[in-house]
C-alpha positions as CSV (number, residue, x, y, z in Angstrom):
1,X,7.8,-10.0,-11.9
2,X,4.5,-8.9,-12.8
3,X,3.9,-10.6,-15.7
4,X,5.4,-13.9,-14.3
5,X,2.5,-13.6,-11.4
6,X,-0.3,-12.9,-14.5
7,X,1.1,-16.2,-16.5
8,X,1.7,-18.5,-13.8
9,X,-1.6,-20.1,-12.4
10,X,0.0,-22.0,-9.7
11,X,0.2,-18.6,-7.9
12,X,-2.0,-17.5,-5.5
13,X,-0.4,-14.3,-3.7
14,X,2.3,-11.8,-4.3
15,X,4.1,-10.8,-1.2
16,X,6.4,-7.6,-1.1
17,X,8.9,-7.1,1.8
18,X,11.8,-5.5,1.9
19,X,15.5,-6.4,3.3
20,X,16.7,-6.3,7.2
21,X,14.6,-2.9,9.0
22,X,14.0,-1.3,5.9
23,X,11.1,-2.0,3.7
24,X,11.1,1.0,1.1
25,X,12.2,4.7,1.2
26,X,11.1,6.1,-2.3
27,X,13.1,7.3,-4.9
28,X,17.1,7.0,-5.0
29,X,18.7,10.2,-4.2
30,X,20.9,10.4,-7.7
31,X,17.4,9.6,-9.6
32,X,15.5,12.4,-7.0
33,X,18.5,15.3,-8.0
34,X,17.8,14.6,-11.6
35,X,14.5,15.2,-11.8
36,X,14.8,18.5,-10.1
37,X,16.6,19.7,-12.7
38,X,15.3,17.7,-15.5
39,X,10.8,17.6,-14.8
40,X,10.4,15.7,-18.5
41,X,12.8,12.7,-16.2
42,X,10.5,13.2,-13.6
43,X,7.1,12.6,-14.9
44,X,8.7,9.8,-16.8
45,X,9.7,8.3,-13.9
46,X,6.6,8.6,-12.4
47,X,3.8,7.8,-15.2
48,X,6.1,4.4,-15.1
49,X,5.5,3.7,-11.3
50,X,2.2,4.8,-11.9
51,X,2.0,2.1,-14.4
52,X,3.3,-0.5,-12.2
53,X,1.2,-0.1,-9.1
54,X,-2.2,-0.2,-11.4
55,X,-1.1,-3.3,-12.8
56,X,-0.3,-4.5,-9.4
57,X,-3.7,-3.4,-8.1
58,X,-4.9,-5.0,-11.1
59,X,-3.3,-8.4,-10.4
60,X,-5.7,-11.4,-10.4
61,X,-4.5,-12.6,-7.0
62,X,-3.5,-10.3,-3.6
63,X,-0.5,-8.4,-3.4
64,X,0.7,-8.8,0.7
65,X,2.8,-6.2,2.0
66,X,4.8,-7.3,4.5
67,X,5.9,-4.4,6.1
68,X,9.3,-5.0,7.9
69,X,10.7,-1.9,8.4
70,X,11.5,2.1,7.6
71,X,8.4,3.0,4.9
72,X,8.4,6.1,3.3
73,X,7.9,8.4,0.2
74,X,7.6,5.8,-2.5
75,X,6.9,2.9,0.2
76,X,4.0,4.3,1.6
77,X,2.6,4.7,-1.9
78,X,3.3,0.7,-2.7
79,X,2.0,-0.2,0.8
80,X,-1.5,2.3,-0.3
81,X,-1.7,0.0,-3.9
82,X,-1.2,-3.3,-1.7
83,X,-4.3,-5.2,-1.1
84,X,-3.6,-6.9,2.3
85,X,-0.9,-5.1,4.6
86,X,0.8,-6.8,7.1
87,X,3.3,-4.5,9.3
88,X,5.9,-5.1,12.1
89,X,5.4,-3.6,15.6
90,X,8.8,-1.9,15.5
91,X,8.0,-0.3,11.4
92,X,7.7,3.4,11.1
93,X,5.7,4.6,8.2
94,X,5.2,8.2,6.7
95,X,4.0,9.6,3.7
96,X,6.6,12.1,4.7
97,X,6.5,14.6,1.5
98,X,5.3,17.1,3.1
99,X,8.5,17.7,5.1
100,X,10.3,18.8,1.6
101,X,7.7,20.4,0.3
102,X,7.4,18.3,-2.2
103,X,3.8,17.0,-4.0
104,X,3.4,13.2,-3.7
105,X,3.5,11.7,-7.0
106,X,3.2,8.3,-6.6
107,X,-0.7,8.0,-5.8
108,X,-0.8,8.9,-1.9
109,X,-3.4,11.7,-2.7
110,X,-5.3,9.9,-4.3
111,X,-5.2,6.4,-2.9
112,X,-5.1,7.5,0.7
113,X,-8.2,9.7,1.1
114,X,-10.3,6.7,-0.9
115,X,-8.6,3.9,1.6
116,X,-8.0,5.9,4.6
117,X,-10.7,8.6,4.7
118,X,-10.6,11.9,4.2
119,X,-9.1,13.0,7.8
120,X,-6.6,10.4,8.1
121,X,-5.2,11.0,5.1
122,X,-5.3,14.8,5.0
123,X,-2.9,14.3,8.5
124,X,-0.7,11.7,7.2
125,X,0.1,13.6,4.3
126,X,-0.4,17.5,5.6
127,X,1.4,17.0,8.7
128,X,3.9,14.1,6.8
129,X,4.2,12.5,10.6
130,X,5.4,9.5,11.3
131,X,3.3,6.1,12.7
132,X,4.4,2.8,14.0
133,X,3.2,-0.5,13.4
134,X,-0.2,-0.2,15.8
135,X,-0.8,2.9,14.6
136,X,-0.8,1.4,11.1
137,X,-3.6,-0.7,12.4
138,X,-5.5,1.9,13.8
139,X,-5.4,4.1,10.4
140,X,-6.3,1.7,7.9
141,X,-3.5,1.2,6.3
142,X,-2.6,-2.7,7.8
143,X,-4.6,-5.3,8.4
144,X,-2.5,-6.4,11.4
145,X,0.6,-5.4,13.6
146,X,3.0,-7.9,14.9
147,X,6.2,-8.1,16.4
148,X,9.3,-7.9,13.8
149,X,10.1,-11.0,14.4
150,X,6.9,-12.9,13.9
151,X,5.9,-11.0,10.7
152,X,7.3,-13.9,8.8
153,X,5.1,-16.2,10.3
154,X,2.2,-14.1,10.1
155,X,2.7,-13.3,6.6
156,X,3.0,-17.6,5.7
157,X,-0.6,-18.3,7.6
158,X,-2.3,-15.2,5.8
159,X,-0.6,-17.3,2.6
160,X,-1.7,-20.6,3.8
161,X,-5.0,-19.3,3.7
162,X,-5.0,-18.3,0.1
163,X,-3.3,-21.4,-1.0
164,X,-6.4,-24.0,-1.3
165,X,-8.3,-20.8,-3.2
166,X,-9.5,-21.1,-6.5
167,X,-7.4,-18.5,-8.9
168,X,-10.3,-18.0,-10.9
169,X,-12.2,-16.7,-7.4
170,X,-9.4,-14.6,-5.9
171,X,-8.8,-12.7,-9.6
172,X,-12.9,-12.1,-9.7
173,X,-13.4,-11.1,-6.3
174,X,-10.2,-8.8,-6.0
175,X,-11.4,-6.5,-9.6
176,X,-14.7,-7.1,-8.4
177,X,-13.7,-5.0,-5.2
178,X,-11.7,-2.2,-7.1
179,X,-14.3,-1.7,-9.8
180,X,-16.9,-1.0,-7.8
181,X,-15.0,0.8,-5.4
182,X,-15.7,4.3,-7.0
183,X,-19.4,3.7,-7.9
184,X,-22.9,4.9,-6.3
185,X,-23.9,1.8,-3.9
186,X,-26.9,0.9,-6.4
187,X,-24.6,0.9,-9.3
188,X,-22.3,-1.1,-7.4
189,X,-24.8,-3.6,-6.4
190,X,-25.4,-4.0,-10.2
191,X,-21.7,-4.3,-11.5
192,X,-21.4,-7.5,-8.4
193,X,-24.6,-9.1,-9.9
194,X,-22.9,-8.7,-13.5
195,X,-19.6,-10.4,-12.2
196,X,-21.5,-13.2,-10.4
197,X,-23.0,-14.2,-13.9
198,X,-19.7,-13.3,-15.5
199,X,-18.0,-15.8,-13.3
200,X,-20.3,-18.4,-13.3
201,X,-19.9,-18.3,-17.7
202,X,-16.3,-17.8,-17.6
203,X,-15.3,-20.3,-14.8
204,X,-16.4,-23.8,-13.8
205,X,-14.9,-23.4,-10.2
206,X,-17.9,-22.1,-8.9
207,X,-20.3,-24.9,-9.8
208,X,-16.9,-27.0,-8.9
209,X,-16.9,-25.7,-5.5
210,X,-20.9,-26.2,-4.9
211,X,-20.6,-29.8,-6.3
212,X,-17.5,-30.8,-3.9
213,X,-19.1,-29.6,-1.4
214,X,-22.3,-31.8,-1.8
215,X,-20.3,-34.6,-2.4
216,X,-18.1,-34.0,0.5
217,X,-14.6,-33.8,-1.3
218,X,-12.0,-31.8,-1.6
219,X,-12.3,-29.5,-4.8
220,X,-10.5,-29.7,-8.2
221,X,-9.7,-26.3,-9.1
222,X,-9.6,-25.6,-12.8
223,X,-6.3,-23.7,-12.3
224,X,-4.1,-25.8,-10.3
């Protein structure tokens, strides 16, 4: 599914839900059993989600989660790599290791201290308790709450509003984000001055963009 999204330019977001009042619980049980017994399965297992969630973060358009329901383990991690995050009223969401004793291993230690801050993660994780959908909100981790049965909705205007986006934009602006995420301000500052160029020499939409607008038509997108 991946690398459909990186070939096709028509697309202009990827949204993840899940099925009914459950959007993901982690691992399978069978799979979980194994790996106790068999920690070569394990880190298999997990240097291939690993894997998959960088390649999602590095996506050149948004990954939306649309959070419908029970989120735990696993799902909390693919919620963390998401870059928008919208999440039902009635959801519950938990990080939720902690209650097994058992080290996340799917990025929450990492990905929640640097998306979350320090605190918020350190009580999500430590105390593995469980929020709804407004307390999402409140910690960082969604972008907006609604009720269950609008999230749909709310998910297709957020979509609507990426539709009429160049591809070329939403890929630069998105690694643009994430790679300067973990540098000094000054260095950062730089890297967004590099990209600018970088985007301007790689992509006509810009100039595109500037010259609809002075001629007061819609845009022709080089990627359709």
């Amino acid at each position: 599914m991946l690398a459909q999204v990186e070939r096709d330019d028509t697309v202009r977001a990827l949204v993840l839900t899940g099925t009914g009042e459950t959007f993901c619980v982690g691992m399978d049980l069978a799979c979980l059993e194994r790996g106790f017994r068999d920690h070569a399965y394990f880190r298999s297992f997990l240097e291939r989600l690993a894997a998959m969630l960088l390649r999602m973060e590095a996506l050149p358009v948004p990954v939306i989660a649309a959070v419908n329901g029970l989120t735990r383990a696993g799902g909390f991690e693919i919620v963390l790599a998401s870059d928008l995050v919208l999440i039902a009223n009635e959801a519950r969401i938990a990080d939720d290791h902690g209650r097994f004793a058992v080290l996340p291993g799917g990025g929450s230690t990492q990905r929640a201290p640097r998306k979350l801050g320090w605190q918020r993660a350190a009580d999500l994780i430590l105390t593995a308790r469980w929020i709804e959908g407004p307390g999402a909100v409140e910690y960082g981790i969604a972008l907006r709450s609604v009720p269950r049965a609008e999230l749909s909705a709310a998910v297709e205007d957020l979509v609507d509003r990426l539709r009429g986006k160049s591809r070329a934009f939403l890929g630069a602006a998105k690694a643009a984000m994430r790679d300067g995420a973990a540098l000094p301000l000054e260095d950062a500052v730089r890297l967004e001055i590099d990209r600018f160029i970088q985007h301007l020499e790689r992509s006509p939409d810009a100039l595109e963009g500037f010259t609809a607008y002075r001629e007061k038509r819609p845009p022709r997108w080089s990627m359709r």
